[in-house]
Structure formats: C-alpha cells, structure tokens
LOMAR-902734 format. One record per residue (C-alpha): x, y, z; residue in one letter. Coordinates in steps of 0.2 Angstrom, whole numbers, padded with zeros to 4 digits, always signed. Layout:
! residues N
XYZA ...
//
This chain:
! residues 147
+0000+0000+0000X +0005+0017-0002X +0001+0033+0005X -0015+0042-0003X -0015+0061-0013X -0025+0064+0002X -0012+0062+0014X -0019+0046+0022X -0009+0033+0027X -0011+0013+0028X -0019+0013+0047X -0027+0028+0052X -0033+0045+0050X -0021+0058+0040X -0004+0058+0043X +0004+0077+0042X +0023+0078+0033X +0032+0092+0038X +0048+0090+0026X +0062+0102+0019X +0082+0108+0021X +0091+0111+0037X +0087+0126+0045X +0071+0130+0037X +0059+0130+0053X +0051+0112+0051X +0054+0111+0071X +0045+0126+0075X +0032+0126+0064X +0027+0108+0069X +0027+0112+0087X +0015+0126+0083X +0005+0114+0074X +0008+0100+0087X +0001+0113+0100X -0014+0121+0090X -0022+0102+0084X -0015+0090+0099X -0001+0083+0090X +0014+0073+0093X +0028+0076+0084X +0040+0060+0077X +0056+0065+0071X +0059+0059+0053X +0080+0065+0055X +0094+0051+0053X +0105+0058+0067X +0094+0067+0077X +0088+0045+0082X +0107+0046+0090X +0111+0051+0108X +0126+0063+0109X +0122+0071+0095X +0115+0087+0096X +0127+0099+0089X +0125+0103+0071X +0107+0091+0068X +0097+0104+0073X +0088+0095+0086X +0074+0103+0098X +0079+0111+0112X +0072+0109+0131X +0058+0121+0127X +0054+0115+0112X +0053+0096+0120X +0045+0104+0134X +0030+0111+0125X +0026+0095+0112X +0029+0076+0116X +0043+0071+0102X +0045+0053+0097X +0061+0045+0090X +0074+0058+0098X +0090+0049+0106X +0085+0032+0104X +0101+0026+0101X +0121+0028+0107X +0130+0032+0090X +0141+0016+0088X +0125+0008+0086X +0118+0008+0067X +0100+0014+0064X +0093+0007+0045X +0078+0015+0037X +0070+0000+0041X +0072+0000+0059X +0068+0017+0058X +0051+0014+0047X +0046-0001+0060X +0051+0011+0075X +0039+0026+0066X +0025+0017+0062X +0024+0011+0084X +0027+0027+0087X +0012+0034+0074X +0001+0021+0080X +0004+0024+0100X -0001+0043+0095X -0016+0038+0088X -0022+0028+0102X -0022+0042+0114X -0033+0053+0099X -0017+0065+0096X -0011+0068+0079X +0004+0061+0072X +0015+0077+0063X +0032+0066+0054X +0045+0081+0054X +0063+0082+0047X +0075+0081+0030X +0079+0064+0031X +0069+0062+0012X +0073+0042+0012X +0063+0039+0029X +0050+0049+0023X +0047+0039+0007X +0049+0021+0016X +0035+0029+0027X +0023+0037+0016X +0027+0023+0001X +0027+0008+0013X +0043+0001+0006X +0044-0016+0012X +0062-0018+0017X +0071-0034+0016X +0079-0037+0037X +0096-0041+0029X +0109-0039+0041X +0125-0028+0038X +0142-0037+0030X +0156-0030+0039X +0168-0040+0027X +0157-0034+0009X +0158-0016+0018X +0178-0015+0022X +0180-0021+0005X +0170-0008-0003X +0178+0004+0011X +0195-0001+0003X +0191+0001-0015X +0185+0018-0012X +0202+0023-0003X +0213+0014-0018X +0200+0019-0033X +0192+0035-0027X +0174+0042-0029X +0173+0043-0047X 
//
C-alpha cells in the first residue's frame, strides 16, 4: 500500500509531513502545529535518532521538548547503526501509539529516504549488515576513489 494524494496513510486517519532543508523551521512550525491540533511530533531525521548528537542536527531544544511530546529523539548511542528499516518499523509504533491516545501524528525532518519508506510503505528486506562486503568496498574507495 501506499500513501493516498489525500495524505492518508495505511492505518489511520491523516498523517501530516512536515519536510524540507536544514534550517528552514520544520521544528518550530510543527510544534505550533503540534500545540494548535493535539499533536505529537515523530522525528523523521537520521542523526537526530542518535544520543550525543545534538550539535549541528538541529535537534529541539528543552523548550521546544517541553512544550510537544517528540518521538524518536535519542534512541540510540551512536556506535550503534540505525537502518531505514528500523527506523520505518520504530515510526510506524510510534504513529500508532499517537493515535491511540486521539493525538495527531505530525512526521517532521529532512531525512527524504525515511519519509518515502513511510509514506510509500517500502517493504524492506531485514538483511543484516556485512562487515567483510563493507571493508571491501571501504578499501576500494580509498585505492580507486569516488569517481
């Protein structure tokens, strides 16, 4: 299944997307929403999931967190690897635990990929991650380059 034109998502009522660049006040204006409507806010960001790492990922503030429940903030220590998939399987809990107090789900951030697995209900594979494929691959790119 796949996300509607209207916005509606496999599972419940609407599902509001605030998306765009760093920097462009997707936080803010989802907390207003958040505050205006009853919603809850789940972070659709790929390092904002990772504890630690608050400087340069624009991640709410104490005030911000204070004034709108977030979901999928600091879920993780950084050594440990977040896929869109667990990220996917973590949002659509986290949508569904909003909907069952009767709040509104609002997915914000700029991670575009999450968004699309979400809203496009990719169905992604659980294959787990080949340390030997990625040091091979690691060391081609060091002896071969980008291009």
């Amino acid at each position: 299944m796949t996300a509607e034109p209207s916005g509606r998502v496999p599972g419940g009522p609407r599902l509001i997307v605030i998306v765009g660049p760093t920097a462009a006040g997707k936080t803010a204006a989802a907390v207003e929403l958040a505050g205006r409507i009853g919603g809850e806010i789940v972070s659709a960001d790929s390092m904002q999931v990772y504890r630690h790492m608050d400087v340069g990922t624009a991640k709410p503030g104490t005030e911000e967190r204070r004034r709108t429940p977030f979901h999928l903030l600091d879920i993780a220590d950084p050594d440990r690897q977040i896929s869109v998939a667990d990220w996917k399987e973590l949002a659509q809990r986290a949508i569904a635990d909003i909907r069952s107090r009767g709040n509104a789900p609002i997915v914000c951030g700029g991670t575009g990929l999450y968004v699309r697995a979400l809203l496009d209900n990719w169905s992604l594979a659980g294959t787990p991650a080949d340390p030997v494929l990625r040091e091979r691959l690691r060391e081609r790119l060091e002896s071969e380059g980008s291009a």
